[in-house]
Kinemage of the C-alpha trace (Angstrom):
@kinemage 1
@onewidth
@group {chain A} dominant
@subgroup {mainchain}
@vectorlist {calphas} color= white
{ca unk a 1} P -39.413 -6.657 -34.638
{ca unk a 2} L -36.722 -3.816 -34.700
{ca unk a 3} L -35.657 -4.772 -31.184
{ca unk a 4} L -34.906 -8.822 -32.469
{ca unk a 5} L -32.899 -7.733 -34.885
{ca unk a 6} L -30.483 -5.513 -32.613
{ca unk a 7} L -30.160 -8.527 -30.471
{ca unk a 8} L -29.793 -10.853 -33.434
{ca unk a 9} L -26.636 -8.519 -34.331
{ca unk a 10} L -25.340 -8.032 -30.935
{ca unk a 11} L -25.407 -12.016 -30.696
{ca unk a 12} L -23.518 -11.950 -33.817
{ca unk a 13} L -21.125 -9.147 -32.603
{ca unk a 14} L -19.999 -11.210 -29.481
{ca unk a 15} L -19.407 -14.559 -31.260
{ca unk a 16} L -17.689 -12.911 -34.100
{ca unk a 17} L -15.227 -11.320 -30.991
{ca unk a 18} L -11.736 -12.365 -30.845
{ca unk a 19} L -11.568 -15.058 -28.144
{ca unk a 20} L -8.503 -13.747 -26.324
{ca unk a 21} L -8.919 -10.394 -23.705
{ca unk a 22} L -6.754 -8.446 -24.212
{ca unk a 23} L -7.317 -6.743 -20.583
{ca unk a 24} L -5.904 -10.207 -18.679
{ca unk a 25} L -3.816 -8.981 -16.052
{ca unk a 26} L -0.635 -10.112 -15.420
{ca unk a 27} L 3.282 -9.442 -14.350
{ca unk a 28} L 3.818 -8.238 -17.988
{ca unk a 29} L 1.301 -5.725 -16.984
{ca unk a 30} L 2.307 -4.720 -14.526
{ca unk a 31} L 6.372 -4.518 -15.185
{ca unk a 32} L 4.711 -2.540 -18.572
{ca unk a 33} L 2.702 0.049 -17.001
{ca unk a 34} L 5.195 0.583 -14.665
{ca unk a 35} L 8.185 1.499 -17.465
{ca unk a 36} L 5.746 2.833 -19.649
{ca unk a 37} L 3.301 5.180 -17.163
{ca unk a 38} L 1.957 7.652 -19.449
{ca unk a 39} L 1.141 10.447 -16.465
{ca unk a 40} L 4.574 11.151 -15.441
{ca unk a 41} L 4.770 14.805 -16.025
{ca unk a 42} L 2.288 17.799 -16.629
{ca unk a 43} L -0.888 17.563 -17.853
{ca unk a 44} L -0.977 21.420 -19.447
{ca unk a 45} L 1.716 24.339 -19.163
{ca unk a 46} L -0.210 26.013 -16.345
{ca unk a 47} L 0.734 23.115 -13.999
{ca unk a 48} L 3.661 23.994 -11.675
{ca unk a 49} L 3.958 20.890 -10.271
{ca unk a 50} L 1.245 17.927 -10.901
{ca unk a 51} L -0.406 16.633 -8.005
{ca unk a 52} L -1.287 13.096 -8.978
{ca unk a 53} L 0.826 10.695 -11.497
{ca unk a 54} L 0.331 7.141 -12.927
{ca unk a 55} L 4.115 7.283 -11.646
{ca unk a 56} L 6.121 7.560 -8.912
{ca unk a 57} L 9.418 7.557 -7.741
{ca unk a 58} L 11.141 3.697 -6.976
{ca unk a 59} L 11.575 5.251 -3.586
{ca unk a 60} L 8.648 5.678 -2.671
{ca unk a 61} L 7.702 2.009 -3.435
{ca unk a 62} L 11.216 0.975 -1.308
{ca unk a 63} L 9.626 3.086 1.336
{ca unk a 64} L 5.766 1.752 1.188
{ca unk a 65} L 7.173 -2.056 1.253
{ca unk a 66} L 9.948 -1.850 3.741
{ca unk a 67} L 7.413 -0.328 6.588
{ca unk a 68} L 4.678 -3.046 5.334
{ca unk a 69} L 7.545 -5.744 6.050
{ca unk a 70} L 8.322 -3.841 9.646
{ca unk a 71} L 4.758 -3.469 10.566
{ca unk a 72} L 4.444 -7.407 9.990
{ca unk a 73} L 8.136 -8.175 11.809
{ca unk a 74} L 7.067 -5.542 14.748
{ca unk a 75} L 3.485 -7.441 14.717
{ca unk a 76} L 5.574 -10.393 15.334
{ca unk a 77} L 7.743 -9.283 17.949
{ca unk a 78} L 5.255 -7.727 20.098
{ca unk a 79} L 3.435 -11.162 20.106
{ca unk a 80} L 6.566 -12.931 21.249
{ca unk a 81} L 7.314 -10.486 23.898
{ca unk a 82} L 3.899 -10.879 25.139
{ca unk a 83} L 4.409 -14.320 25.421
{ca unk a 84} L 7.411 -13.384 27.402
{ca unk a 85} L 5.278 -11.427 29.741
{ca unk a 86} L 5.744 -7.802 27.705
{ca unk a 87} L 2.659 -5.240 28.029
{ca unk a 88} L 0.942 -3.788 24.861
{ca unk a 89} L 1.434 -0.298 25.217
{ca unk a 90} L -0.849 1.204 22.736
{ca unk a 91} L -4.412 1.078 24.378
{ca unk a 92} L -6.381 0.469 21.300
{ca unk a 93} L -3.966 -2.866 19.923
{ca unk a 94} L -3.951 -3.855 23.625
{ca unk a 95} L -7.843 -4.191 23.322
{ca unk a 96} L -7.705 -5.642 19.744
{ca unk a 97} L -5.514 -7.878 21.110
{ca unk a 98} L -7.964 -9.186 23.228
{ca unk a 99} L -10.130 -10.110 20.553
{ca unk a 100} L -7.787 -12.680 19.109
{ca unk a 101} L -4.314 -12.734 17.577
{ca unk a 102} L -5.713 -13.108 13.990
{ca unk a 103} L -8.075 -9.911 14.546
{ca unk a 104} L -5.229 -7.773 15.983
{ca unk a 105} L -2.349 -8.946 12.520
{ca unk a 106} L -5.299 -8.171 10.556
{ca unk a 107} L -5.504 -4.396 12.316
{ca unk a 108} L -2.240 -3.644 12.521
{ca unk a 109} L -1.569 -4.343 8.558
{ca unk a 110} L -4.769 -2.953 7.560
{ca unk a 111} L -4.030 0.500 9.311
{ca unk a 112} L -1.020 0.251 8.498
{ca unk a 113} L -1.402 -0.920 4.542
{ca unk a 114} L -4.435 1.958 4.249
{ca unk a 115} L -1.920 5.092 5.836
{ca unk a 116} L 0.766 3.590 3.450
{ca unk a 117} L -1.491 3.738 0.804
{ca unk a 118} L -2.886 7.619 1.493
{ca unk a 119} L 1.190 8.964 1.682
{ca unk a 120} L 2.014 7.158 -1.521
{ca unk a 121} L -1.349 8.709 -3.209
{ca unk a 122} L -0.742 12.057 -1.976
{ca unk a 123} L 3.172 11.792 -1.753
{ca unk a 124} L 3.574 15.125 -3.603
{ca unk a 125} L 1.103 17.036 -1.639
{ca unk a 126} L 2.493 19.707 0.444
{ca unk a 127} L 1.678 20.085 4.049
{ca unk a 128} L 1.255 23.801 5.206
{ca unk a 129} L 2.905 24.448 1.975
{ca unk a 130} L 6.320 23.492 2.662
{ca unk a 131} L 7.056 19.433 3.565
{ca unk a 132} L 6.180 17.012 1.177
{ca unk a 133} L 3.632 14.729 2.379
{ca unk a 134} L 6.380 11.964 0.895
{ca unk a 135} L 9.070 12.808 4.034
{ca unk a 136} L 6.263 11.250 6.288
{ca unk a 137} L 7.001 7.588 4.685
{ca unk a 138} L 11.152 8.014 5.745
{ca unk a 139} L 9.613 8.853 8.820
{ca unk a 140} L 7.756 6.289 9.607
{ca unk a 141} L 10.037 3.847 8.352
{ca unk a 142} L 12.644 5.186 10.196
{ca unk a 143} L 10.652 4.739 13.160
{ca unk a 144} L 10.037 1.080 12.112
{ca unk a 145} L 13.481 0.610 11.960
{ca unk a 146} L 14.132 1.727 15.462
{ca unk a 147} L 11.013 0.122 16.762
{ca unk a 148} L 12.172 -3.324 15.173
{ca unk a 149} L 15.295 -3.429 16.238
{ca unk a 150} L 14.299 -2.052 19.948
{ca unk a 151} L 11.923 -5.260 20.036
{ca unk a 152} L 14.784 -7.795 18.830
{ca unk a 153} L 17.450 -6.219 21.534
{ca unk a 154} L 14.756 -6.728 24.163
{ca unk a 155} L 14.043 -10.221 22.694
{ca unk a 156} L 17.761 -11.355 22.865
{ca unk a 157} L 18.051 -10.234 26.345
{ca unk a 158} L 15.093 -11.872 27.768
{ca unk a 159} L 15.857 -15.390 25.903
């Protein structure tokens, strides 16, 4: 008897619920949470420097997207200097590569999209105590940079 009448309320609980969630998520969420982060800073006094942060720098995020855009644009490249009669280099793409086009775009920005992913989470981490692990993502996209435009010089000679 005891256990109809707890559902009997609980059914009268959700109908009496406002219809609209208030958990829908959308730009103004995001554009929100990023302004108005609430981890920014230290958590208590003893923190020297906090680790993790709802928060980080604009940078970073410049950083994260412009090597995803280069990994796709160097993914691209490679295929048309392939067609060109170009070598994959890299043993393990040159044998995803064999599995099909699709399967070796979906690698590349996978491995790519996860390593971004682990810098940006652990971008103020400190490797052997001294280098941020944040330098690594100006590294790599430096490297993209040079990589990309390496592929589009050797694309404009061979056309």
């Amino acid at each position: 008897m005891e256990l109809q009448e707890t559902m009997e309320q609980a059914e009268l609980f959700n109908e009496c619920r406002d219809l609209a969630d208030r958990r829908d998520f959308d730009w103004r969420t995001v554009v929100y949470g990023f302004i108005r982060s609430r981890r920014r800073g230290h958590r208590r006094q003893s923190e020297v420097e906090p680790l993790f942060t709802d928060w980080h720098h604009p940078w970073l995020f410049f950083l994260a997207t412009g090597t995803m855009l280069l990994s796709g644009m160097d993914a691209f490249f490679t295929l048309r200097l392939i067609e060109q009669g170009a070598v994959e280099v890299n043993p393990f793409m040159a044998m995803v590569m064999g599995h099909s086009i699709a399967v070796f775009a979906t690698t590349k920005m996978l491995l790519t999209g996860f390593g971004i992913l682990a810098l940006v989470f652990m971008a103020r981490a400190r490797v052997f105590h001294r280098v941020r692990t944040g330098i690594f993502l100006t590294v790599f996209f430096s490297f993209y940079c040079c990589l990309v435009c390496y592929e589009f010089l050797l694309l404009i000679r061979i056309s």
